[in-house]
Every structure is written in C-alpha cells, then in structure tokens.
N, C-alpha and C positions, 0 to 999 in steps of 0.2 A: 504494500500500500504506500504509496507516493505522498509524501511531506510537500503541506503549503505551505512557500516561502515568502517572507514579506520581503518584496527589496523596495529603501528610501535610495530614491535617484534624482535629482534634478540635471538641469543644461551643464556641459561643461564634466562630467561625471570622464575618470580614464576610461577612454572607450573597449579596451582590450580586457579590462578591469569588471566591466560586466557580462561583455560576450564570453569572453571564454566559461567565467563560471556559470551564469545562466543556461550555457549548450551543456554543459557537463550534467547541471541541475537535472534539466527536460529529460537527458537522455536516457538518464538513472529513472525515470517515470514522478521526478515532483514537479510541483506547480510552479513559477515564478511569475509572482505577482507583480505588478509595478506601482509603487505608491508615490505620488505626487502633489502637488495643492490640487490641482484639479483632474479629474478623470476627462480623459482624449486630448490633454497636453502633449504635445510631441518634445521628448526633450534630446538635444543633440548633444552627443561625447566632444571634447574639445579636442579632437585631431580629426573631427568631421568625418570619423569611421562608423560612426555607428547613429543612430536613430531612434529613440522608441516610444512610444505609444500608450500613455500613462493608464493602466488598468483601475485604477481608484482614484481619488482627492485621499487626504488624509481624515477630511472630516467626515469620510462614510466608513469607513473600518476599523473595526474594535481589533485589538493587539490579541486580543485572547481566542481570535477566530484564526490564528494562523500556529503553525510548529515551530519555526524559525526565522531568522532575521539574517538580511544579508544587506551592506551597506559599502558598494562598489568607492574604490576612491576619485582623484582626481579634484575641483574644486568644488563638485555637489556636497560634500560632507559638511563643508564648512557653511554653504550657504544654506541649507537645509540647519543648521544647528542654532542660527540666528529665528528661528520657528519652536515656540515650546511646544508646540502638537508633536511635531516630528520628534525631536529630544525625549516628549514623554511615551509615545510610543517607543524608542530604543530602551529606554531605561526597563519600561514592561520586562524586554524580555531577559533582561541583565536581573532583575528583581525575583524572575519566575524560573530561573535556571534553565531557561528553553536557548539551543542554541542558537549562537549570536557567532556571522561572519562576516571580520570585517578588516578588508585589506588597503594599505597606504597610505590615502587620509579620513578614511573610514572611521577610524578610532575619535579621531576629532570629535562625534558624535558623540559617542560614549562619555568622555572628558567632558563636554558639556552638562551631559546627563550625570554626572558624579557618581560611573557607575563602572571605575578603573581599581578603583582602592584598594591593595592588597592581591592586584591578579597579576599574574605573569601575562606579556602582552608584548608585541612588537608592532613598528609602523612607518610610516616612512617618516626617512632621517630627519629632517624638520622638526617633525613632532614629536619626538624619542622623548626631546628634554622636557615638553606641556606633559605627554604622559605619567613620565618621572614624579611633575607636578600633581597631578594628578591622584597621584601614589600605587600607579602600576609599579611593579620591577618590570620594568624593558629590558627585554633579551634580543641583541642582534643576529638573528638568523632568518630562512627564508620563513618557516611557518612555527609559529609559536600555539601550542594547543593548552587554556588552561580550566580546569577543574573539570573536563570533560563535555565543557560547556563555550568555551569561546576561542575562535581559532582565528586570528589576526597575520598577515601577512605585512612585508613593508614596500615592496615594488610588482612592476609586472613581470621581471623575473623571475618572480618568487609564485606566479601562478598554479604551476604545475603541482606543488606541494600543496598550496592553498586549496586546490578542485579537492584532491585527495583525502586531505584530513577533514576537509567540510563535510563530504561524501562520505568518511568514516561515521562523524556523527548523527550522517543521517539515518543512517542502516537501524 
C-alpha cells in the first residue's frame, strides 16, 4: 500500500531536487502530492527544468491526512517559511514522528518551525551553521537519517542516497 506524501514546493524550488525524488516516490507506488498557497499554481524550479502543477493550496489540507512530508530545496524553503500555515504544517509532522524529507535548503523549514533540537541532521552548506543554531548536531555527509524519522540530504549530489533512505522509510 503506497504512502501519501505531502510535498511544500513553491517557484524557484532545485529542480533536480524534486524530480528525481518524486519519480522515485511514484514508482515505488506513493502518492506525491503538491502543496502550495493555491491549488493549479504552476510553480517553476529555478534552472527552468522543471514545472509543476500545485495539487492543493495549503488552506485545504489537514497535515494529518497525509504519511509523510517531503520538502525539495532550492529557494522554495525559504520562501514558503516566511508563511506560518506552511511552517505549521512541517512542524505536524516533526511533532507526530511521521517521516519528514528534506534535502538542501529544505531544512530551513524545519529551523523555522523549531522542530531541529537535538536531531542529527544535514543540509546544504549555508545553512549547517542556522541549523547548529537551531540545535541540530549537523553531520557532513550525503544522507543523514535521524530517529528513524527524518532523512535530510545537503546537495543534488547527494540525491541518490537521499531516494534511498527516504524509500527505506517508507517500506
């Protein structure tokens, strides 16, 4: 049975950052949903590779209607974090121990939502030192996986690991 995934994505999102894991998502048989301020928002990845097609607004989906959370990086993280609907949706599922993926500037969300504290975590370089803040321990590797619940990644290099362990938790 196929896990529905929330992903927070706005304009500007690393385009590689959600294509790869969303094909990986589908192919394994989950849902990926797209959650945005408005439903049929088209929102563009900033290397103009990708395109998508906002499946919800945020103000019609309840946090507790989905399995897990995935929050692509690029500079959607950060503008989406400037929104307490969105932040309070992440926090959801950082609170309910439902997994949470979230690669590059992904984590910015989280940091926002005060919902790092005490987790092992990685992200891209920029933000290592907010998360530290934060009060993650930042581990520099490609995928960092903690309490069986939140698997963080820090570049698009680091994707192939990121599909992998996401996809472990989702089994």
């Amino acid at each position: 049975m196929g896990k529905k995934i929330a992903t927070l994505i706005t304009n500007m999102f690393e385009d590689v950052e959600y294509t790869s894991p969303a094909k990986d998502f589908k192919e394994a048989g989950h849902d990926v949903v797209t959650i945005e301020k408005e439903k049929g928002n088209e929102v563009t990845g900033k290397n103009n590779e990708a395109t998508v097609t906002i499946d919800y607004g945020i103000n019609d989906v309840n946090p507790s209607d989905f399995d897990a959370l995935f929050i692509p990086g690029g500079f959607s993280p950060d503008q989406l974090r400037g929104d307490d609907r969105f932040v309070k949706f992440a926090k959801h599922f950082m609170d309910e121990k439902k997994p949470v993926f979230a690669i590059c500037h992904g984590p910015q969300l989280l940091i926002t939502a005060k919902a790092l504290e005490g987790r092992d975590a990685t992200g891209f370089k920029s933000i290592q030192v907010d998360m530290e803040y934060a009060g993650a321990k930042v581990v520099d590797k490609e995928v960092v996986v903690c309490q069986n619940q939140l698997v963080t990644s820090r570049q698009p290099d680091d994707i192939p690991a990121f599909n992998r362990e996401s996809l472990n938790l989702l089994k």
